[in-house]
C-alpha beads as a LAMMPS data file, in Angstrom:
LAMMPS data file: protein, C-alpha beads

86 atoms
85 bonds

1 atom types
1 bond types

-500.0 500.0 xlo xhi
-500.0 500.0 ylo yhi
-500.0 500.0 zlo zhi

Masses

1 110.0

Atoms # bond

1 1 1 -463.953 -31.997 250.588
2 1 1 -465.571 -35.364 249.672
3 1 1 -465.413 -34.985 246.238
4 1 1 -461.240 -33.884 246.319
5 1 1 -460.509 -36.670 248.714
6 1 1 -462.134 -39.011 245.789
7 1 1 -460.302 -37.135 242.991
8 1 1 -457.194 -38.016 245.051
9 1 1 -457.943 -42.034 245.652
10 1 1 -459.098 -42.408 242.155
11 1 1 -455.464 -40.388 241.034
12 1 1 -453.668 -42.427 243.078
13 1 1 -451.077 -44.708 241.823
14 1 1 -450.023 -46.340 245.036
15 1 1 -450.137 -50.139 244.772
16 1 1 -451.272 -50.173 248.268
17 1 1 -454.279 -47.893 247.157
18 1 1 -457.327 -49.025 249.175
19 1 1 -460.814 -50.655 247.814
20 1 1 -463.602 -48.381 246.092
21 1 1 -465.534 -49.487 249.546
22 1 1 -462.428 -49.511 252.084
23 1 1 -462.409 -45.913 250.421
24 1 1 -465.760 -45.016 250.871
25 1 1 -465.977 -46.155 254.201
26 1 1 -463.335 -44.557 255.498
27 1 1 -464.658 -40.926 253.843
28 1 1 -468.239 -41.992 255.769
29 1 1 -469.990 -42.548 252.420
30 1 1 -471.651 -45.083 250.889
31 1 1 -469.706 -46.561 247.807
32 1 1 -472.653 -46.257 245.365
33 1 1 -471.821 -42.387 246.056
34 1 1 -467.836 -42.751 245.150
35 1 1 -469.043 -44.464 242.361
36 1 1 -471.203 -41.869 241.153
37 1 1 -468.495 -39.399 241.693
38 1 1 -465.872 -41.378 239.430
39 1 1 -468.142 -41.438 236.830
40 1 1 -468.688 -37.640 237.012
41 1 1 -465.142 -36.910 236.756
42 1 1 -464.498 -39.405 233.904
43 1 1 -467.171 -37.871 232.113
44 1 1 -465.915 -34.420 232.925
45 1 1 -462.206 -33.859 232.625
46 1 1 -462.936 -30.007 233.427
47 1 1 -464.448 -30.796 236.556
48 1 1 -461.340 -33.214 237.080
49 1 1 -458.909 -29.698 236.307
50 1 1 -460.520 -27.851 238.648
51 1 1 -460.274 -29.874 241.787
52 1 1 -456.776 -30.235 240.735
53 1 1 -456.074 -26.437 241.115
54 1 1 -457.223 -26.747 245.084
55 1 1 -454.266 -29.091 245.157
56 1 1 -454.144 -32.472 247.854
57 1 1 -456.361 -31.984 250.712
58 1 1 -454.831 -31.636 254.343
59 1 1 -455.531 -33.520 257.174
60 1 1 -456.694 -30.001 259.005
61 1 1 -459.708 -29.330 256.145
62 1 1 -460.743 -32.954 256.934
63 1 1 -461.262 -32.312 260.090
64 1 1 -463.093 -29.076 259.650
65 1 1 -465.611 -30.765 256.761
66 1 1 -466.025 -33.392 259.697
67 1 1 -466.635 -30.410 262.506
68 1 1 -469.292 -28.265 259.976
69 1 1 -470.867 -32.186 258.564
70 1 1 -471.517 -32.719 262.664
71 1 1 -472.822 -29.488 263.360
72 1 1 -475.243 -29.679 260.495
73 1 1 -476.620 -33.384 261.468
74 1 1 -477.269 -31.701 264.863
75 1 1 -479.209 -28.769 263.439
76 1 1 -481.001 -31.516 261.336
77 1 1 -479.827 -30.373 257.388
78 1 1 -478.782 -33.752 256.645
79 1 1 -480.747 -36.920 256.212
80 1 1 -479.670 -39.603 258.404
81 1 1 -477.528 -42.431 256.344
82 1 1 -478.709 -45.164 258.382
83 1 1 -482.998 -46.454 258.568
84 1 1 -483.824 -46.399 262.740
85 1 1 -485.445 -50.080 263.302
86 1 1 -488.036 -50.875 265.542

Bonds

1 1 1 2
2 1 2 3
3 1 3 4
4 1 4 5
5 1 5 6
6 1 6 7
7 1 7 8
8 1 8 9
9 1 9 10
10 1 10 11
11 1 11 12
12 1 12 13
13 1 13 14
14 1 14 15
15 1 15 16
16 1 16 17
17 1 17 18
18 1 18 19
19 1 19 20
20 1 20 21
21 1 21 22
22 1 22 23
23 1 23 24
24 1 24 25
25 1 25 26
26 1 26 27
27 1 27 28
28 1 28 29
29 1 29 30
30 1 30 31
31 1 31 32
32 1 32 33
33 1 33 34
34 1 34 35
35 1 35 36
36 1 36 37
37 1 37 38
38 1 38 39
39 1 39 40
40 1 40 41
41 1 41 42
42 1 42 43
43 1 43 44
44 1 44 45
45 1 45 46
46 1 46 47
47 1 47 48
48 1 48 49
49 1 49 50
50 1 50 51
51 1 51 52
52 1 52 53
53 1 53 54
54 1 54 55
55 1 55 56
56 1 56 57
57 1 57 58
58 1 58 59
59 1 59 60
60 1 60 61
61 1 61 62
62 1 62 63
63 1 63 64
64 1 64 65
65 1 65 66
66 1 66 67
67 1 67 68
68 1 68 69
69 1 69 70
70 1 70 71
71 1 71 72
72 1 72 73
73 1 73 74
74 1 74 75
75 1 75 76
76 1 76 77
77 1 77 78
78 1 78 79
79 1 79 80
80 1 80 81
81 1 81 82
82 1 82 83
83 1 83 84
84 1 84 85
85 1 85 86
């Protein structure tokens, strides 16, 4: 979902178009990350075709990438993004 939701700001010819780190904040990732993925579609315009064909992502598949992301933080799959300080 991430990665089509990037495909679509870096697409998008809207003058109003937000910042690479507006952007990336908004998705909940860091902006070294939306950087990486840019590159990876410039470099691969076949990868770029194929998240075309899934067409615009809807605000319902957000939320369910948000629901299942949650879930797996709770079951402990993902790394935390943000160092606990003492």
């Amino acid at each position: 979902m991430v990665r089509r939701l990037v495909f679509w700001w870096l697409t998008c010819r809207d003058r109003h178009r937000p910042s690479e780190r507006a952007w990336a904040r908004q998705l909940g990732i860091s902006h070294t990350w939306l950087q990486k993925l840019v590159r990876e579609f410039k470099a691969d315009p076949i990868k770029m075709q194929r998240l075309q064909a899934y067409g615009d992502p809807t605000p319902a598949q957000l939320s369910r990438a948000q629901r299942y992301t949650q879930q797996m933080k709770e079951r402990g799959e993902l790394r935390s993004s943000r160092q606990p300080t003492d």
